[in-house]
N, C-alpha and C positions, 0 to 999 in steps of 0.2 A: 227541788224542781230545777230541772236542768234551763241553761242560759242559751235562748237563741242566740244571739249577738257574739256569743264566743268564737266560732269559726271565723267570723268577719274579725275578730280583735287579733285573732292569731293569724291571719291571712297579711292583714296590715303593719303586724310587728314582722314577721316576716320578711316583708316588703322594704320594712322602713333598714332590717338590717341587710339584706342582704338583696337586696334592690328589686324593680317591679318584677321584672321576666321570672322570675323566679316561682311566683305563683300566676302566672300565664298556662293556660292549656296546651300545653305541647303540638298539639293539633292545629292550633291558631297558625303556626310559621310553616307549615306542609303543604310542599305543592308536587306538581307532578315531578319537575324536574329532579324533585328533592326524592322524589318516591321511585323514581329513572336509575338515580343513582346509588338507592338504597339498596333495589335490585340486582343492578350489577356487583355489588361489594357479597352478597348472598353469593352469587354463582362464583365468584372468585375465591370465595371463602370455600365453599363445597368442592371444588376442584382440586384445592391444598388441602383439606381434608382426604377426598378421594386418593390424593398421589402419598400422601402419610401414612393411609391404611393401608394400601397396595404394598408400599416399601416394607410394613410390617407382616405381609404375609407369611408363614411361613412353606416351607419344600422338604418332604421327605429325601435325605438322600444318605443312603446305606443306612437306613434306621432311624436315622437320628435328626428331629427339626430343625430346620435350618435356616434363618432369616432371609428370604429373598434379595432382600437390598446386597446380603454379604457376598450373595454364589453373583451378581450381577460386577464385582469390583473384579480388578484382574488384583491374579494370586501372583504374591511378592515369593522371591526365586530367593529358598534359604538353603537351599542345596548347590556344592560349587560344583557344575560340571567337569571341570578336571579334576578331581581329588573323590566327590559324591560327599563331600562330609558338609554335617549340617549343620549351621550357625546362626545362632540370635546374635551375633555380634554385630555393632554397630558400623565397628573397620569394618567388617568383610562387607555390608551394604555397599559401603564405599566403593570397592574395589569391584563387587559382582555388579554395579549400576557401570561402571566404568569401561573393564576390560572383561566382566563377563566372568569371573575366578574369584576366588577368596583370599584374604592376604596373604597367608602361607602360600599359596602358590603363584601370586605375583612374582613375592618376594624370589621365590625357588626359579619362576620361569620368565618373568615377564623384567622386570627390572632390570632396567639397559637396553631391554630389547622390545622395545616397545613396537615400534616399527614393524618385525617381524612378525609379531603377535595381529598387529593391526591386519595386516596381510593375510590372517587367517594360519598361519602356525600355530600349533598344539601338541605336549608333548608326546611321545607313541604313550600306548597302555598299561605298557608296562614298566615304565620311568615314572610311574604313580607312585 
């Protein structure tokens, strides 16, 4: 035969450890203002949601899917317009953020001559 009283024993060892609120109705402390701002955190949450999903769309382009958030960043210049050679190197970031070239062709054109370079000199086409 099961113990009516048990529920009330566990509700008040409960209680006695880990204090009254604890077995309180949740619903007992709910007011509107509480339910106002329950709401708002809803739509701010769905909106971070919405902007998450969007950034993960993806874009066909030439074939192949392609993250929206990626085609949306601007594309890092790893090609040096005076020489065309392409590099992951870290220097040449350096020097292509800088003077717009790659080291080797600082080093070749720009070194010392800064000044001139700033002014928009560049070597002809065929001193590449």
């Amino acid at each position: 035969m099961k113990d009516p009283d048990r529920i009330a024993r566990i509700e008040q060892a409960i209680a006695k450890k880990y204090g009254h609120e604890t077995i309180e109705n949740p619903r007992s402390h709910w007011d509107d203002e509480k339910e106002k701002e329950y709401q708002e955190q809803l739509k701010k949450l769905a909106a971070r949601e919405r902007t998450f999903e969007e950034s993960q769309e993806k874009e066909e382009v030439n074939g192949i899917l392609i993250s929206k958030k990626l085609l949306t960043r601007e594309t890092v210049r790893r090609g040096c317009p005076v020489c065309n050679t392409f590099s992951f190197d870290l220097k040449d970031d350096a020097y292509m953020n800088r003077y717009s070239c790659c080291y080797k062709c600082y080093i070749q054109w720009v070194d010392g001559r800064e000044e001139r370079w700033e002014t928009g000199w560049r070597p002809p086409k065929g001193d590449k």
